[in-house]
C-alpha positions in Angstrom: 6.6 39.3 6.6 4.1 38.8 3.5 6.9 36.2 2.0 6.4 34.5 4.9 2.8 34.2 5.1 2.7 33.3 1.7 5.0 30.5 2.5 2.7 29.5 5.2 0.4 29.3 2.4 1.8 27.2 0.4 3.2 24.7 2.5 -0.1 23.8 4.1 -2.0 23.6 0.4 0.8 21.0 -0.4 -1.8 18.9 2.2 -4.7 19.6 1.5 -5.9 15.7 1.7 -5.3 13.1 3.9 -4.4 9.4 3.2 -4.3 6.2 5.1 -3.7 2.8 4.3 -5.5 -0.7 5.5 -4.5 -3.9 5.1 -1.8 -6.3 5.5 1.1 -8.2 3.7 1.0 -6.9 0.3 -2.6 -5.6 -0.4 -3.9 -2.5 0.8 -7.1 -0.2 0.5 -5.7 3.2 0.6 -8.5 6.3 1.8 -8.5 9.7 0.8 -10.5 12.6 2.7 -10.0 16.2 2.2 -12.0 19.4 0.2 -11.2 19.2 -3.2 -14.1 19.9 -5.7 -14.4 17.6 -9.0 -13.0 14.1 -9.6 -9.1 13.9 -9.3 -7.2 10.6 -10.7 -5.0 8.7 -7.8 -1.5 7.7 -8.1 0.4 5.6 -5.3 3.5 6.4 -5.7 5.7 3.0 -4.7 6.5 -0.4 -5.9 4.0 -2.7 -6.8 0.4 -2.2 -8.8 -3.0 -0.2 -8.2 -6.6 -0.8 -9.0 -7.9 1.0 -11.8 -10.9 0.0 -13.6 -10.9 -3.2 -12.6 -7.5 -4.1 -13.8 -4.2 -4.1 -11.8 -1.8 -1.3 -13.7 1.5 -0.5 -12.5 2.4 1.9 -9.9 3.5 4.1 -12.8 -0.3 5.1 -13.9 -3.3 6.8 -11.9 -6.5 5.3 -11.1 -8.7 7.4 -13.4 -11.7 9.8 -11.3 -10.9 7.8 -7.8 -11.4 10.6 -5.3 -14.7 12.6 -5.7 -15.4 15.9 -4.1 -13.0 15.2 -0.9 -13.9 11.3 -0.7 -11.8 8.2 -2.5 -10.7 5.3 -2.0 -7.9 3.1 -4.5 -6.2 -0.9 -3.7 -3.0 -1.0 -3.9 -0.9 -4.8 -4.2 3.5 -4.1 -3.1 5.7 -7.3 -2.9 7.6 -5.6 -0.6 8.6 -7.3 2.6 8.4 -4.6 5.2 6.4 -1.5 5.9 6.1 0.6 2.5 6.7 4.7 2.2 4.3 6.3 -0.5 4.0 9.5 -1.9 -0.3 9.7 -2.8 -0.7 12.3 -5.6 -3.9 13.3 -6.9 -4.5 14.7 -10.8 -7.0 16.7 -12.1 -6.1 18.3 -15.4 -2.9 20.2 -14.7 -3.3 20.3 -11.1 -1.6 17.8 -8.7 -0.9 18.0 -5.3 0.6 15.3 -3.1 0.8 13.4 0.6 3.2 11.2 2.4 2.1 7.7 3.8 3.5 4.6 5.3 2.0 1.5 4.6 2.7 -0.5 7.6 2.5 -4.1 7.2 1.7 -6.9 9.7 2.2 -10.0 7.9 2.7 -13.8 9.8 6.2 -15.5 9.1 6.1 -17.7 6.5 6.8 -21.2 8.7 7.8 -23.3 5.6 11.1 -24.3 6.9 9.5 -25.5 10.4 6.9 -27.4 8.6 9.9 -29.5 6.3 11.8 -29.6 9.3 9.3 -30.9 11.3 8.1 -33.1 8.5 11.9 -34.7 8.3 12.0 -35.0 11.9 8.1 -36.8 12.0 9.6 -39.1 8.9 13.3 -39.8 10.9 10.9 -41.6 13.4 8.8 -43.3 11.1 11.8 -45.0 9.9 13.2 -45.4 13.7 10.0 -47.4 14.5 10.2 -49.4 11.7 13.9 -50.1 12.1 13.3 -51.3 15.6 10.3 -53.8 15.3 12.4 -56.0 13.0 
């Protein structure tokens, strides 16, 4: 019985923040909310690059002292195509800890191919026009 309350334990301090992402096709501004004292460094864990200082890094690094006593906030850019799993972790010194997110995206076709289609279609008649006054 006290194995499994200290598993109970455990588990639930593996979440002891929250995270959600806003935005849409490709940049996001990720939140953080939770109880943790001090200043942690963020780390968004998925392809593409994050805001830190200023200058877009890698996904590899962490935004240094982004989440502030339970309150933080990172951007995040992903040249991924669909909705985007993350793994947030937050650092401070040897402690991490970690939470799941999906970054669902909303973006609008890109309509290239019916504007040259269109375009070809718009210049077919031109030419039709033209061919048919003479």
């Amino acid at each position: 019985m006290k194995f499994l309350f200290a598993v109970m334990i455990l588990s639930s301090a593996a979440y002891a923040f929250t995270a959600s992402a806003a935005g849409e096709c490709g940049e996001f501004f990720i939140a953080l909310n939770g109880g943790e004292k001090g200043c942690w460094d963020v780390k968004v864990d998925a392809p593409g690059k994050i805001l830190n200082g200023g200058t877009w890094e890698d996904s590899f690094f962490y935004s240094k002292n982004a989440y502030c006593n339970g309150y933080g906030s990172v951007r995040f850019r992903t040249g991924e195509t669909g909705d985007v799993p993350a793994t947030i972790r937050i650092r401070q010194n040897s402690t991490t800890e970690e939470n799941n997110i999906l970054m669902a995206q909303a973006c609008v076709p890109d309509d290239r191919t019916v504007l040259i289609a269109a375009l070809a279609v718009a210049i077919a008649l031109f030419y039709a026009v033209a061919a048919f006054r003479k």
